[in-house]
N, C-alpha and C positions, 0 to 999 in steps of 0.2 A: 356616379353609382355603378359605370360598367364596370362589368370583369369582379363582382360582392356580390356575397348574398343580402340579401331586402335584411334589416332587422325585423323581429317580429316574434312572435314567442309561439310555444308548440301544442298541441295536442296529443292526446294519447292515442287517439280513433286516426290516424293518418292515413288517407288513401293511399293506396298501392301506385298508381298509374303516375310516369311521370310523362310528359310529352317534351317535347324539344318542337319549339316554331322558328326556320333559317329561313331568315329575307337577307337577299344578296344587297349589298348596299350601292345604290345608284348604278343596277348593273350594267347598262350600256355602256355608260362611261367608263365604268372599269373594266368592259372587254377593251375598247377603243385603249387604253392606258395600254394593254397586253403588248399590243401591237407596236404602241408609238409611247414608250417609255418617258420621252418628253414632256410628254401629257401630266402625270404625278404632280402635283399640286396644284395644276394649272386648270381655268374654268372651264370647264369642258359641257360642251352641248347636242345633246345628238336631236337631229330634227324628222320627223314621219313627214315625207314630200316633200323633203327638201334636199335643192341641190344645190352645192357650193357656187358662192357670189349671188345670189338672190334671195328674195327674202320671204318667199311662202314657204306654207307646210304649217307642222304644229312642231313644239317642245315634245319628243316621248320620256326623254329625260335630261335632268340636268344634275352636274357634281354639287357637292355641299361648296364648293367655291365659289359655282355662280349663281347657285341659289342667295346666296348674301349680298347677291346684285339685285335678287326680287325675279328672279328668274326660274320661272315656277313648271311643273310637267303641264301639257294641256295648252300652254301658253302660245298665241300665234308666232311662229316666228318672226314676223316683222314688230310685234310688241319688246321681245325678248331683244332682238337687234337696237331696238332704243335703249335698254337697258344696258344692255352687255353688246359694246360695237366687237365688229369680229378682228380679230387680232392681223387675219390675212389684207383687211384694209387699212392699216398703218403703215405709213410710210418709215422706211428705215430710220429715219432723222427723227421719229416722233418717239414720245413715251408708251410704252406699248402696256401701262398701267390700267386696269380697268377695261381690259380686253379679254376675252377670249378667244377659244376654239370650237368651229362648229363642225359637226359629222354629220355624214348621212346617215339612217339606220340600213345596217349592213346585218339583217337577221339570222341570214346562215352562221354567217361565225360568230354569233350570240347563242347560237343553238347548239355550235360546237362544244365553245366553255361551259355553255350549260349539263351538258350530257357529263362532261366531267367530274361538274361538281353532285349531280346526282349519282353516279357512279360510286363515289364517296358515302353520299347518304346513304344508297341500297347496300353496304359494304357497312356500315355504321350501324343501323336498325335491320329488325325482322319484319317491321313494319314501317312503308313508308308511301305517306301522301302526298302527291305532287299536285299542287295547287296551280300553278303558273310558271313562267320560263324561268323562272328566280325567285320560289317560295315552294316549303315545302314543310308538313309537320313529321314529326320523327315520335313513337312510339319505343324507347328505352326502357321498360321497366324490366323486360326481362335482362339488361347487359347491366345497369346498377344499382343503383340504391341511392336513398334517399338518407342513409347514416352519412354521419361525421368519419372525414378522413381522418386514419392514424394521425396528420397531419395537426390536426384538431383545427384548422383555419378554413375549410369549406364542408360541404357536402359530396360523397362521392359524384351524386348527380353534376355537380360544378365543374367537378375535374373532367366527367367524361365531356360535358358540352365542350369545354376551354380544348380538349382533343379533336375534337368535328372541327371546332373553327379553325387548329392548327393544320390540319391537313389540306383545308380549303385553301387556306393563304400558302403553305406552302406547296402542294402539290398542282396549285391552278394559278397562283398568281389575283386570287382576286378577296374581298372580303365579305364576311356574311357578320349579322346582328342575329342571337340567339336568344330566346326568352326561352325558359324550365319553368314548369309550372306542374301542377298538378291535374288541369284540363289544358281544351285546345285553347277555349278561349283565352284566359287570362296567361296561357305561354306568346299567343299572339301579340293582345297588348303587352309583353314583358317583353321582345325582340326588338318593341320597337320607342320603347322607355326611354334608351339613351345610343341612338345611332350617331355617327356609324361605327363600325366594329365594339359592340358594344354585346357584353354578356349579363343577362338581368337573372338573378332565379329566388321565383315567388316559392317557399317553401308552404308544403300541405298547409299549416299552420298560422302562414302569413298573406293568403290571400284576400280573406277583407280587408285587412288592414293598408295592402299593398295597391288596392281598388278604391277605395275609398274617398282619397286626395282627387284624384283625376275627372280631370272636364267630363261631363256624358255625351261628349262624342267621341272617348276612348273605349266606352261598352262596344264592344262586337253586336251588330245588326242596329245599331243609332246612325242612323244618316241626319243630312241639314233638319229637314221637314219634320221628323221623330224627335230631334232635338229640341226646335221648337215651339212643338207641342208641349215639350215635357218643361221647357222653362216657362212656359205659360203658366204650367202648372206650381210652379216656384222649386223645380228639381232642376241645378244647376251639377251637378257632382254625380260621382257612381252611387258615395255615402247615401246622398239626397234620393236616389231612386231604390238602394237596399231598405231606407227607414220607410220608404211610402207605402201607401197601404196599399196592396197588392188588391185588392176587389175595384180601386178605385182606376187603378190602369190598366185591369181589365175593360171597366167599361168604355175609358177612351180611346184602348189601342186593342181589344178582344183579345184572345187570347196569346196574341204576342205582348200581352200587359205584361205577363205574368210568366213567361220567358226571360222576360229583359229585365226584372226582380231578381229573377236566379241567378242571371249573369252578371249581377252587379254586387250579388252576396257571393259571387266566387262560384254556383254551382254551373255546372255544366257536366253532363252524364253523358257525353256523345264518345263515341271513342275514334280511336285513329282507324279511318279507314284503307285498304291498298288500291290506289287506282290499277292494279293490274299486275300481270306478270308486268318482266323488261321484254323489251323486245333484244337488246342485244347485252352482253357484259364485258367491260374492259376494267384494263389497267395501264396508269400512262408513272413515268416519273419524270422528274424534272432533273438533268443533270448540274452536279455542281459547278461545272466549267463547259461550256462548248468543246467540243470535242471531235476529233477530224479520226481517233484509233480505231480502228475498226472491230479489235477484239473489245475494247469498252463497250463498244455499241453491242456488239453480236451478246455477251454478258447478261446487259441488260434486259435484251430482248430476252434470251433464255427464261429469266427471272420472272419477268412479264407474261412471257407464256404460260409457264406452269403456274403462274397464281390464278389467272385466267379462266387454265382451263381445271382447276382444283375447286373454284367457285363455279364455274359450271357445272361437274360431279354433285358438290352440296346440294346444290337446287335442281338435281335432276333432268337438266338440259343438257340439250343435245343441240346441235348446228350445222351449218350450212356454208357460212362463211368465214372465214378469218384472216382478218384486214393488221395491217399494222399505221398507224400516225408516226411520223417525223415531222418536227418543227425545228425549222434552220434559220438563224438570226437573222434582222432582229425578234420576228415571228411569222413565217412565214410557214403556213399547217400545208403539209403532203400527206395526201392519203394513200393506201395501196391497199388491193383486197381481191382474194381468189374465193370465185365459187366453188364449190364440190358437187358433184354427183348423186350428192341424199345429204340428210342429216347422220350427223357423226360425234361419237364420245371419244374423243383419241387426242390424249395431253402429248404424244410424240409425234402428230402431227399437226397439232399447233403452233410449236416451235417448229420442227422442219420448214412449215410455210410460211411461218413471222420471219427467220432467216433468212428464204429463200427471198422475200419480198424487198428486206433489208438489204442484202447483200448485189441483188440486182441494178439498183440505182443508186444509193445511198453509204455507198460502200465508202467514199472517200469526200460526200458531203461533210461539213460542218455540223455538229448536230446538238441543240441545249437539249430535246426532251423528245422523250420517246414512249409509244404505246403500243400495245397490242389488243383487238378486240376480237370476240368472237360472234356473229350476229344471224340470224334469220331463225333464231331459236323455236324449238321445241322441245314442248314437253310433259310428251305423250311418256306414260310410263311402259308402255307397251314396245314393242321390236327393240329395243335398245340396241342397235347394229355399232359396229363398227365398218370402217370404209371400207376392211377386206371382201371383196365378193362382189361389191358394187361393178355394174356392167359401166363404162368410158362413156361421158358425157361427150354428145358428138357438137352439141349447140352450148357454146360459151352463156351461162345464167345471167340474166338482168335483173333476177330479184333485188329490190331495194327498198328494203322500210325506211319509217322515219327516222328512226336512232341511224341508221347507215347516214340519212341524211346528215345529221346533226354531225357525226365524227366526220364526217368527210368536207374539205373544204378546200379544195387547192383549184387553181387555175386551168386546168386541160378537165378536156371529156372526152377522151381519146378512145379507144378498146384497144388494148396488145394483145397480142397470142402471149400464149404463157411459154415458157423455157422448156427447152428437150429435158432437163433434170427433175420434172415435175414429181412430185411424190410417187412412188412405186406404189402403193396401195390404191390411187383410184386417178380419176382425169379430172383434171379441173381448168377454167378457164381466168387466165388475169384480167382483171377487171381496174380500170384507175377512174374513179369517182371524182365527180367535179364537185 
């Protein structure tokens, strides 16, 4: 059923809201894949406490390959090692069948892909929930609709989801499962209907119908112990808990009875909420070829820039920093990033310093994919300055949020001075992020 609309028949009352729920699919694994391309199709394991050739820690995740081995998240690693032996202890002479690959969790560069792929989202939505490092709900109604494409084979909403996931896959390299629904809940369960890379969308229209089939441990807020209760009561289904009598699971669940009725007849009146400004805004692309020209590169960056800092304008932010990412084969993430002297609105010195960052060390690198970020944002509607007039930053800035964290990931924690050519309009100090 992925990548269809649910059959189901419509109504004339169709609420307005659509929401979009993206869960990354087995995200460790698929950053791990980023890196070590080898990986693609192969079982892959990443382990919490665990370090290669031994056998503690836990499962934080596993790929849909070695789950078919019984190889479960949660799972002790030395469980998981009876299951799935590790591939690195096969002797070259042996069948390396029924093996896998295990990782350590490496959460900086999980945090890095991450930030991209929300980058995407907040560039996608007006509104957007970041739930966990790889889930997040998207509030769409004001970008489509809920009509029949000219097309007459989906709904505009379809098209736009099938858009989010192409940019995720192509722009990051990794895959997300998308449910549309008409609430959070029932887009929730609809992401995760038919992973992985799977597009499910419950129409206004089709949400009982599309609830109804499903275990009642697909209802949102049903855990073991709530399920239990409820098959005691002889409610094994969503159907089973929409037909029950709502007074009667009040009295055995209070009034979470009579929530979990709603969410099983498809309501849900919660709406998408923003966990917050960004802390910082980029844009990364992915080139078609590696590439050693320097004017390809210099190009992009340009490009990179002014969309950058165009989406910074929109949202009335202002900044402090602006870092550029290069990643040179087979993935290996360089960060680079100058502090400034105040916060600053100035799209021609964004580029000037994405350049200037570029052109310093990576002039003659290898390069598949390049970014540019703008970060320590504000946005105060108030001084809106520009960097003219600013008095020379005599102390090189350490500011470093989270999101800096997450786009930065390379090997040195060095500090440089920054270059005699430094932008004419104010001082800034080069900073290289570990």
């Amino acid at each position: 059923m992925a990548e269809e609309t649910l059959p189901g028949t419509e109504t004339d009352d169709e609420p307005d809201s659509i929401v979009l729920h993206v869960d990354m699919d087995c995200f460790y694994a698929s950053c791990e894949r980023l890196r070590e391309p080898e990986l693609v199709g192969e079982p892959v394991v990443v382990g919490m406490g665990y370090e290669p050739g031994e056998g503690h820690g836990a499962v934080a995740t596993a790929s849909y390959e070695a789950r078919a081995f019984g190889v479960e998240s949660a799972q002790p690693i030395s469980t998981a090692l009876e299951k799935l032996p590790r591939r690195a202890d096969v002797g070259p002479d042996d069948d390396p069948a029924g093996t896998g690959h295990y990782r350590t969790v490496d959460i900086d560069f999980y945090k890095s892909v991450a930030s991209e792929v929300k980058e995407i989202l907040h560039d996608c939505a007006d509104v957007v929930r970041e739930v966990s490092i790889d889930e997040a709900y998207l509030d769409v109604t004001d970008r489509t609709a809920w009509d029949v494409a000219p097309s007459g084979d989906r709904t505009l909403a379809e098209g736009y989801a099938r858009y989010v996931k192409q940019r995720i896959a192509r722009e990051v390299g990794v895959t997300a499962s998308i449910g549309v629904a008409p609430n959070m809940s029932t887009a929730k369960i609809a992401s995760d209907f038919d992973k992985p890379n799977g597009l499910v969308v419950v129409k206004p229209g089709e949400v009982a119908s599309f609830l109804a089939p499903l275990p009642i441990e697909e209802i949102h807020g049903v855990g073991p112990v709530t399920a239990r209760k409820l098959s005691g009561l002889g409610i094994d289904t969503a159907g089973d808990l929409a037909d029950a009598d709502p007074a009667t699971l009040e009295s055995n669940f209070g009034s979470r009875g009579r929530e979990l009725h709603d969410r099983a007849r498809g309501v849900d009146d919660r709406t998408v909420t923003p966990t917050g400004r960004p802390k910082s805004l980029s844009r990364e692309s992915a080139l078609t070829e590696p590439t050693t020209d320097i004017d390809d590169k210099r190009e992009v960056v340009r490009a990179l820039a002014a969309d950058v800092a165009d989406r910074a304008q929109s949202r009335g932010a202002m900044y402090r920093t602006i870092g550029i990412k290069v990643v040179v084969p087979p993935f290996d993430i360089n960060t680079r990033a100058r502090s400034l002297s105040g916060p600053v609105d100035d799209p021609d010195l964004v580029e000037s310093v994405a350049l200037e960052l570029l052109d310093a060390e990576f002039a003659d690198a290898r390069v598949r994919k390049l970014g540019v970020r703008v970060s320590n944002l504000s946005f105060s509607d108030a001084d809106q300055s520009r960097l003219d007039g600013w008095e020379s930053a005599h102390e090189p800035s350490s500011e470093r949020d989270d999101h800096d964290a997450a786009f930065a990931h390379s090997s040195s924690n060095t500090e440089q001075s920054a270059p005699d050519d430094r932008p004419r309009r104010g001082q800034s100090s080069l900073v290289e992020f570990d």
